[in-house]
C-alpha positions in Angstrom: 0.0 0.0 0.0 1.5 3.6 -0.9 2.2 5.9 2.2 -0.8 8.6 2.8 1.8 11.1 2.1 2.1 10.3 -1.5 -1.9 11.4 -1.5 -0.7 14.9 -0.8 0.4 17.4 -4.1 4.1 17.6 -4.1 4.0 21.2 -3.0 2.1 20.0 0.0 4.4 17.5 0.9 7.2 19.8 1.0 5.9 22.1 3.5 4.8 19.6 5.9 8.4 18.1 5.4 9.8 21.6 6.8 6.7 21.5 9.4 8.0 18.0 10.7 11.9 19.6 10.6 10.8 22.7 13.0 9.1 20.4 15.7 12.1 18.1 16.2 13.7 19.9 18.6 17.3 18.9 19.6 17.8 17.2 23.1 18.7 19.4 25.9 22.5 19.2 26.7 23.4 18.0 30.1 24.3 20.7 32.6 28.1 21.2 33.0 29.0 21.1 36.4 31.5 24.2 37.0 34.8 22.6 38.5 35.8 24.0 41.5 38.4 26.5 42.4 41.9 25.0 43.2 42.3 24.8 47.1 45.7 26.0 48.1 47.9 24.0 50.0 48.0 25.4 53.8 51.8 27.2 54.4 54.0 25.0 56.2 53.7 26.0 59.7 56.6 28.3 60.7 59.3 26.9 63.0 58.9 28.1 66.5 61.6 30.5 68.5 65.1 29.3 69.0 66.0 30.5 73.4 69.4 32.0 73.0 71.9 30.8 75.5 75.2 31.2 76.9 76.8 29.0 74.4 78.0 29.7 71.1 75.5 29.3 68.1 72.9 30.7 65.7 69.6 32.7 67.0 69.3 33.9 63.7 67.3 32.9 60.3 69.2 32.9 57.1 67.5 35.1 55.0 65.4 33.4 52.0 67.0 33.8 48.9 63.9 35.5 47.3 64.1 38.7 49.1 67.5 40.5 50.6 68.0 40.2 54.3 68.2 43.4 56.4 71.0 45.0 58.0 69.8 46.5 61.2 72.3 49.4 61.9 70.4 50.9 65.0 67.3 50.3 67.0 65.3 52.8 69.3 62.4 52.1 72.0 60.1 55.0 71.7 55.7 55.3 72.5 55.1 56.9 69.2 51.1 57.1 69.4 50.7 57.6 73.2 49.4 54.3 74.1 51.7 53.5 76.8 54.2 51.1 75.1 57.2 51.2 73.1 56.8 51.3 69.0 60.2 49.8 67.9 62.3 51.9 65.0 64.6 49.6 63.0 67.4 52.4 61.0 68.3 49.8 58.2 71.4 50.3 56.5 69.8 50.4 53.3 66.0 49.7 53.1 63.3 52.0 54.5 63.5 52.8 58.3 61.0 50.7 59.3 58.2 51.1 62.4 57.2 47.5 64.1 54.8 46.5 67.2 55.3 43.3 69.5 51.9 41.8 69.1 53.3 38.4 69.9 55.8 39.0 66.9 57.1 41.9 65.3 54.6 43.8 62.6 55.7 46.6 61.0 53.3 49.2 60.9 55.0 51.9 58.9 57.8 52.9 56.7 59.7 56.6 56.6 60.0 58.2 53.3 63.4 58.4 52.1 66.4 56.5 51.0 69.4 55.8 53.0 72.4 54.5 54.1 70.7 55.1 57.4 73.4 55.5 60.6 70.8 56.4 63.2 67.4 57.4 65.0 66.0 59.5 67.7 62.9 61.1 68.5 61.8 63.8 70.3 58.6 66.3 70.7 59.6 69.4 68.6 56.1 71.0 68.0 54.6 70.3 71.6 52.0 68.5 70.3 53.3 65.7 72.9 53.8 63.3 69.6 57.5 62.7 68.9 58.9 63.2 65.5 61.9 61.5 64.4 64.9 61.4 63.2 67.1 59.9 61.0 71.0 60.3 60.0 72.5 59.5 56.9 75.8 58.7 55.5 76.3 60.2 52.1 72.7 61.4 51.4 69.7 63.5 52.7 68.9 63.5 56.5 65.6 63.8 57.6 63.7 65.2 60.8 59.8 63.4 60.3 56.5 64.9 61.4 54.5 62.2 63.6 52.0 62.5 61.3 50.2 59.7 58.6 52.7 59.1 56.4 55.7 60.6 58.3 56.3 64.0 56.3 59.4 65.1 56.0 59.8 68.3 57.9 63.5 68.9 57.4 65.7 67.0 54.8 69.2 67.8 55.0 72.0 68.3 51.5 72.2 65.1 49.7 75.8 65.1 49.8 76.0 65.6 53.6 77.4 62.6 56.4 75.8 62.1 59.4 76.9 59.1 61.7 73.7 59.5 64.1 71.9 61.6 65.9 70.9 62.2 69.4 68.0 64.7 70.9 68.7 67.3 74.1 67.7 70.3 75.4 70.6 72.0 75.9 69.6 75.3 77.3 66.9 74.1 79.9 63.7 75.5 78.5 62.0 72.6 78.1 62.3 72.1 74.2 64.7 69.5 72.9 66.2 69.8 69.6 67.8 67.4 67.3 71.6 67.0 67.3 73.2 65.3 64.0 76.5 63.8 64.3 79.6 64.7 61.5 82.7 64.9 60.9 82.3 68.4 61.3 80.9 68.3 65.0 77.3 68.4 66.2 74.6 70.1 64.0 71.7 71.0 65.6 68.8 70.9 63.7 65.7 72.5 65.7 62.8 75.2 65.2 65.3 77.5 63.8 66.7 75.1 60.9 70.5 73.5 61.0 73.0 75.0 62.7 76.4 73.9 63.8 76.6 73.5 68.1 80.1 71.9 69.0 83.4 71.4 66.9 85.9 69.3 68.3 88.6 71.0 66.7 91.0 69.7 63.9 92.4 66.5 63.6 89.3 65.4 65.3 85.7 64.1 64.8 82.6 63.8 67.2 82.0 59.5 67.4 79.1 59.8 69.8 76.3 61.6 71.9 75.3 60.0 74.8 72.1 62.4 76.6 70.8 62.3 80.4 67.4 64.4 80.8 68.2 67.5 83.7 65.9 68.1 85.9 63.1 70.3 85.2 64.7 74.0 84.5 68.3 72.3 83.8 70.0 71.5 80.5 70.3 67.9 79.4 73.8 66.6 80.5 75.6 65.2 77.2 78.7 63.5 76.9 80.5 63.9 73.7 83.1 60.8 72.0 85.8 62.3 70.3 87.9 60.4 68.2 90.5 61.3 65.2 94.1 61.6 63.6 95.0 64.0 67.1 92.3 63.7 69.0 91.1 65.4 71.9 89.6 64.2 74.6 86.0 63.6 75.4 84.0 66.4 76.9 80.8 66.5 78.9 78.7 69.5 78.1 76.5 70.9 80.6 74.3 73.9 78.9 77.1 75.9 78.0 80.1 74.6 80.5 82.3 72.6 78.5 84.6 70.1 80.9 87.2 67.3 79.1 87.2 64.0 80.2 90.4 62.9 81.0 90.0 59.3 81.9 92.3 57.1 79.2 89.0 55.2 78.2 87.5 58.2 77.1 90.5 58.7 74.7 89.3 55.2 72.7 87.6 55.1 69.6 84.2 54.9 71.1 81.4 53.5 69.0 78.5 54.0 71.7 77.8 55.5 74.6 74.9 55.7 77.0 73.9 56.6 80.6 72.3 55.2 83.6 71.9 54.8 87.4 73.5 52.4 89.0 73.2 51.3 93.3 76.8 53.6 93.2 75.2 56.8 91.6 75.4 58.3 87.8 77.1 55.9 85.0 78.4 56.6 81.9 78.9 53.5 79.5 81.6 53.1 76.9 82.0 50.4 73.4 85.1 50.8 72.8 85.8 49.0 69.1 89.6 49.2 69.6 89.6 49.1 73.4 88.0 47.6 76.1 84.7 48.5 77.3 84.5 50.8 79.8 82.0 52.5 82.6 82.9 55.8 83.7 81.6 57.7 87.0 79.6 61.3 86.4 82.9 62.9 87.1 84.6 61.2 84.3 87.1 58.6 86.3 86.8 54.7 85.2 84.9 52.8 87.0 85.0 49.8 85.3 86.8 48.2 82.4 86.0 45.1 80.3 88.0 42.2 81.1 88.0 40.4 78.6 88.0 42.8 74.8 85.4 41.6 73.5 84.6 45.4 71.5 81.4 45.6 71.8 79.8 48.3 69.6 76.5 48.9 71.5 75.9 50.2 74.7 72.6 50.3 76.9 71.0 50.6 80.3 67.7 49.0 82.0 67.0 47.6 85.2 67.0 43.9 83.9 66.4 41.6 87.1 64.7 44.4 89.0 67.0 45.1 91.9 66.0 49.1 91.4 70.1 49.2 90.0 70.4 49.7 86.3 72.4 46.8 84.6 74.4 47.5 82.0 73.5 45.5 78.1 76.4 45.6 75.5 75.8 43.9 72.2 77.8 43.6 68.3 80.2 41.8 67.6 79.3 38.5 67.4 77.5 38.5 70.8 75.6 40.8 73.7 75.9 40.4 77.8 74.2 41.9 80.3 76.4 43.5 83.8 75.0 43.8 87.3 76.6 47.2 88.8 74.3 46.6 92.0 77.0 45.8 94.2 80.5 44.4 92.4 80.0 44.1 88.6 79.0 40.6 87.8 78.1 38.9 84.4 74.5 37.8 84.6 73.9 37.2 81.1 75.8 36.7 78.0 75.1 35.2 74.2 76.7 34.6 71.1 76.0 35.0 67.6 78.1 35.6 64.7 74.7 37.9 63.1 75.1 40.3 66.0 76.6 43.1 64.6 74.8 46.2 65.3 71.6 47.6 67.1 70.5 47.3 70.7 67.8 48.8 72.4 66.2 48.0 75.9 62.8 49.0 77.2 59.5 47.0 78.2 58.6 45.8 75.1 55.3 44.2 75.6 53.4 45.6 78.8 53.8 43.2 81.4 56.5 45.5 83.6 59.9 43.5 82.8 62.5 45.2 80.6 63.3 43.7 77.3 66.5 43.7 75.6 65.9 43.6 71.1 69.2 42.7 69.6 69.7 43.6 65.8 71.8 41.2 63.2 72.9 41.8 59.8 73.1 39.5 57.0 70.3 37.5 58.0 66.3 37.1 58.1 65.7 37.3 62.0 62.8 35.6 63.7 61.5 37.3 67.4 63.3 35.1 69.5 61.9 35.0 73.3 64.2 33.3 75.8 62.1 33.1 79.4 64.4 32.2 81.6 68.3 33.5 80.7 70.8 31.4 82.8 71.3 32.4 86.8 67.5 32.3 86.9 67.5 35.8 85.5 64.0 36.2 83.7 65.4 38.2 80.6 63.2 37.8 77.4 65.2 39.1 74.3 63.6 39.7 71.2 65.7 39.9 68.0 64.6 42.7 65.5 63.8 41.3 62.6 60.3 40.0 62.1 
C-alpha cells in the first residue's frame, strides 16, 4: 500500500516536510557542572623560636633567597602614638626605616619616606603636640627630621651630599624644648625650630663619634657627653648647657662606637663600646669605673634595670654577641650570648606591657625571627627579642 503522504500534491508535501523539521527539537544538553576553584595547599607552619643561651651558636634565620635580608644598623624604643608602650624603629642600613609592634611577633606598621644609608634614630617632641617626630642620620645622602603624622612627612631634609653618623635629641639650654643634634665629621649640627646650625666642633684632627644624653631636671639642661675620636684627638668632653669640661679618663680617649647613661646602686654611669679598646664604665665625674676584662669590642651600649634590683644593669651587644652586667653591688656577668649575626643595634625597654624590661638585639646578613628566651641562665628572667620579624 502507498504511504498517505504520497496522496498529498508535491507542494504540499514539502511544507509539511519543513513542518516535521521545526518540531524536532534537539535534546537538551546535560548541565556542565562548573569545576571547583583550586584549594591551596596550607603554608608549612613556621618553625617556633630558638631561646638564645650562653653557648656559642645561631639565633638567627638565614635570609630566604627571594628577598635580601636586612642589616639592622640601630634600634630605638620609643611610644610613638601615646598608648603606653614602646613602637620599635629599626634604622636599616639600606632599606626604609622601618616602624614595628610586638603583638606576639614583630609587625611593621609603617615605613619613613626616604632612601638611606641610614646610621641612626632618635625622636623627640619638637612641635609640643606631645607626639615625637623622628629622626634619622644618613651617610652620604639626605637627612631627615619626620613629622609624627600619617605618612611621616618630612619636615626637614638635609644636603644630599651631607654625612651624618647619628643623631641624638637634648635640650641644651633648659627650657623645656629638645632639639635634634646630628652627628659629622664636622661636630654636632643642631637641627631645631630654627633650621640646621652647627653647636660643637671638636677641633681639627678630630671628629665627634658619639652623643650620649641624660634628661636635667626640670629647668636644667640635658647633661651630654661627647666621644671624640680622630688623627690627634682630643679628649672627650661632657657639656652641661654651655660649660664645657674634658674627660680625661684614658678610656674616654678610645675610639668609642657608643655610649649611653644610667643609674646604677653607686650613683650616675656613663657606658663606653670601645671598638679598639675595652669597654669601659665611667663615673659622672669622668674617672673609670669599670673596664671590660676580657676585649670583646662591643659596639653597642645600653641601660635598664633587667632583674629588678631598682640598680640599672648594663646590656652591651655587636660583635658576634651581647651580655648583660649587674653594677648593683661588684659588677658581675649575669647574662651573656653569642651569635656571629650580631653586629649592630640594641635597644632595651618593656617591650610588651607586662612590667619586665626587654633587651631587642639587631643582626645583619640574615632574616631574623623574634626570639623569646624566658628564663636566661642564673635564673634571670630576661626575654630578648631579636629585630627582625
Amino acid at each position: 500500500m502507498a504511504s498517505s503522504a504520497l496522496l498529498y500534491p508535491a507542494s504540499v508535501r514539502r511544507l509539511l516536510l519543513l513542518i516535521g523539521i521545526a518540531g524536532c527539537a534537539q535534546a537538551p544538553a546535560p548541565a556542565v557542572t562548573p569545576t571547583p576553584p583550586p584549594v591551596a595547599e596550607p603554608a608549612p607552619p613556621r618553625a617556633g623560636p630558638v631561646a638564645p643561651s650562653s653557648s656559642s651558636g645561631s639565633l638567627l634565620r638565614e635570609a630566604p633567597g627571594t628577598a635580601p635580608p636586612r642589616n639592622t644598623y640601630q634600634l630605638d624604643l620609643v611610644d610613638l602614638d601615646g598608648d603606653g608602650r614602646p613602637e620599635l624603629i629599626r634604622a636599616n642600613t639600606q632599606q626604609p626605616v622601618e616602624i614595628l609592634r610586638w603583638k606576639g611577633g614583630w609587625q611593621v606598621v609603617a615605613e619613613l619616606p626616604g632612601l638611606g644609608p641610614h646610621q641612626g634614630v632618635a625622636a623627640a617632641d619638637l612641635d609640643g603636640d606631645g607626639r615625637p617626630e623622628l629622626a634619622v642620620a644618613v651617610a652620604g645622602g639626605a637627612s631627615r627630621v619626620h613629622r609624627n603624622a600619617p605618612g611621616w612627612p618630612v619636615l626637614w631634609a638635609g644636603a644630599e651630599d651631607s654625612v651624618f653618623k647619628d643623631v641624638a635629641a637634648a635640650d641644651r639650654t633648659g627650657a623645656g624644648v629638645r632639639a635634634f643634634l646630628f652627628v659629622g665629621p664636622s661636630g654636632l649640627a643642631e637641627v631645631g625650630p630654627g633650621g640646621l646650625r652647627t653647636v660643637e666642633d671638636p677641633g681639627a684632627g678630630s671628629e665627634i663619634d658619639a652623643v650620649a644624653v641624660w634628661p636635667g631636671e626640670p629647668g636644667q639642661p640635658d647633661l651630654l657627653h661627647v666621644a671624640v675620636s680622630g688623627r690627634a684627638p682630643a679628649p672627650d668632653f661632657v657639656l652641661r648647657g654651655l660649660i664645657r669640661e674634658p674627660v680625661e679618663a684614658a678610656a674616654a680617649r678610645q675610639p668609642t662606637a657608643d655610649a649611653a647613661w644610667g643609674t646604677t646602686a653607686g650613683g650616675l654611669r656613663l657606658a663606653l663600646a670601645n671598638p679598639d679598646g675595652p669597654d669601659a664604665v665611667l663615673g659622672e665625674a669622668g674617672a673609670l669605673v669599670w673596664s671590660h676584662p676580657r676585649s670583646v669590642h662591643r659596639r653597642e651600649a645600653a641601660w635598664g634595670d633587667l632583674d629588678g634590683d631598682g640598680s640599672d644593669d648594663l646590656v652591651l651587644a655587636g660583635e658576634g654577641g651581647a651580655e648583660a652586667w649587674s653594677f648593683a653591688a661588684e659588677p658581675a656577668l649575669i647574662w651573656s650570648v653569642q651569635d656571629e649575626h650580631l653586629r649592630e643595634g640594641l635597644a632595651v625597654g618593656d617591650v610588651d606591657g607586662d612590667g619586665r624590661v626587654d633587651v631587642v638585639l639587631g643582626g645583619r646578613d640574615a632574616e631574623l625571627e623574634p626570639t623569646l628566651a624566658p628564663g636566661a641562665p642564673g635564673g634571670l628572667g630576661l626575654r630578648t627579642f631579636l629585630g627582625q620579624p
